[in-house]
C-alpha positions in Angstrom: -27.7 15.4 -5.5 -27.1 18.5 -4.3 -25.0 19.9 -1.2 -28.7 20.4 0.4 -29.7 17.3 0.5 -26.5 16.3 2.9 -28.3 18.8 5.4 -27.9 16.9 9.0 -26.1 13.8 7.5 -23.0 12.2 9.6 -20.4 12.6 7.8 -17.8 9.4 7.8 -14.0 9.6 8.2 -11.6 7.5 9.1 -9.7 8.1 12.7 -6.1 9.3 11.9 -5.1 13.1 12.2 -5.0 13.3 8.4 -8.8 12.1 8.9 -9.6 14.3 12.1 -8.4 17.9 10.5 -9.6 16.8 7.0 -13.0 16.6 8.8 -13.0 20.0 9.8 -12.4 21.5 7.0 -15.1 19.8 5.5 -17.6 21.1 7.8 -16.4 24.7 7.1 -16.8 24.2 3.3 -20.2 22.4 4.0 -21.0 25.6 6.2 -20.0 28.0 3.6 -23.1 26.8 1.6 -25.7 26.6 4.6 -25.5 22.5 5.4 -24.9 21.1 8.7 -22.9 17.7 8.9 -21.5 16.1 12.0 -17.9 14.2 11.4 -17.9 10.6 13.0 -14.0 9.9 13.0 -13.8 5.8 12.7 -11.3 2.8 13.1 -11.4 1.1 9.6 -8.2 -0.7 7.1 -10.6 0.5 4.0 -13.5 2.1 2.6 -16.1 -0.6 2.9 -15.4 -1.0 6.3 -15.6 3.0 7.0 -18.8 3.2 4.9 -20.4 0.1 6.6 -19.7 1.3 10.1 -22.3 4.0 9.9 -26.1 4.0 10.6 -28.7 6.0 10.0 -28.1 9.0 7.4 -24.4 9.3 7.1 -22.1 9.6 4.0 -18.5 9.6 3.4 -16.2 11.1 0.4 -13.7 8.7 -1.7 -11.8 9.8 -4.5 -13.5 10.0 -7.7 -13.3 7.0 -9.8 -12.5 4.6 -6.7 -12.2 0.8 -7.7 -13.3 -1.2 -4.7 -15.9 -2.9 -3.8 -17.7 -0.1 -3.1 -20.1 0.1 -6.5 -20.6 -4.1 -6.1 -22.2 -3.1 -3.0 -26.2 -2.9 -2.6 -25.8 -0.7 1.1 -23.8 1.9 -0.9 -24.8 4.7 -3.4 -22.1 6.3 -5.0 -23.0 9.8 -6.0 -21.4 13.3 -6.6 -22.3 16.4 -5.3 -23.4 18.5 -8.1 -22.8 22.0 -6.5 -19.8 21.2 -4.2 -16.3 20.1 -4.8 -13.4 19.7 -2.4 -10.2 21.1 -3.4 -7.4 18.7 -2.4 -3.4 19.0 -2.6 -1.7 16.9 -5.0 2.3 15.8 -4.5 3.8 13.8 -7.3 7.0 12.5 -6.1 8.9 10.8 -8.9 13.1 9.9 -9.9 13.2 11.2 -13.6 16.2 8.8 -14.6 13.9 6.1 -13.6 10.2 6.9 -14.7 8.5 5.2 -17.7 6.8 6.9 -20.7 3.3 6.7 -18.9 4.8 8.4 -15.7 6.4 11.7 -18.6 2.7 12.0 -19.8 1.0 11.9 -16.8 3.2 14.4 -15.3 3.4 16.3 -17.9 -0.6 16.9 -18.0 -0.5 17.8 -14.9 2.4 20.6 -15.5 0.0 22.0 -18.9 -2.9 21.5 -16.2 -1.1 24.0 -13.8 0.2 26.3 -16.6 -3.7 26.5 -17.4 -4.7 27.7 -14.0 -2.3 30.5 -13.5 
C-alpha cells in the first residue's frame, strides 16, 4: 500500500490534544506527498474502539508491532505504508540504580542507534 491509495480517506484519531495536534501534522506530511485525508478526532479507552468507530473509508495509525486485538479482528486490515513513515519522539525515562539488565540493553541500543544517526 502506498501513501496514494489513502487519497480522501478519514483519517482516525483519538480526541485529546496530543490526538488533535498529532492530527495536523499528519495531514501536512500526507500533503507533502499529494494525498488528501480528513482527521476525525474520537472518544475511545483503546484502539478497537477508535478503529470501530469509523465508517466508510477511514484508517487510523498504531504503533508498529501493536498486540491487541486488532490483527484477531476481521473489520480491520493492518498494513504499512510502503512510501511514508512518521517520525515520532522517543523519551526514555529510567532510575539507573534501579534498572534491570534488559532495561542496559535496550537503552543502550538505542544510544548506538543515535550515535549512528549523527
Amino acid at each position: 500500500m502506498t501513501a496514494a491509495d489513502l487519497d480522501g480517506f478519514t483519517m482516525l484519531l483519538g480526541n485529546s490534544a496530543n490526538m488533535e495536534r498529532a492530527g495536523r501534522v499528519l495531514i501536512e506530511w500526507f500533503a507533502g506527498v499529494g494525498v488528501a485525508v480528513e482527521p476525525d478526532n474520537q472518544p475511545c479507552s483503546n484502539y478497537l474502539d477508535l478503529y470501530l468507530s469509523g465508517t466508510g473509508e477511514t484508517f487510523g495509525i498504531a504503533l508498529g508491532g501493536v498486540r491487541s486485538g486488532l490483527r484477531a479482528s476481521s473489520d480491520i486490515k493492518i498494513f504499512a505504508v510502503d512510501d511514508f513513515t512518521v517520525p515520532c519522539d522517543l523519551y526514555v525515562i529510567y532510575n539507573e540504580e534501579r534498572i534491570g539488565e534488559n532495561g542496559k540493553l535496550f537503552v543502550d541500543c538505542l544510544k548506538e542507534s543515535i550515535s549512528s544517526l549523527e
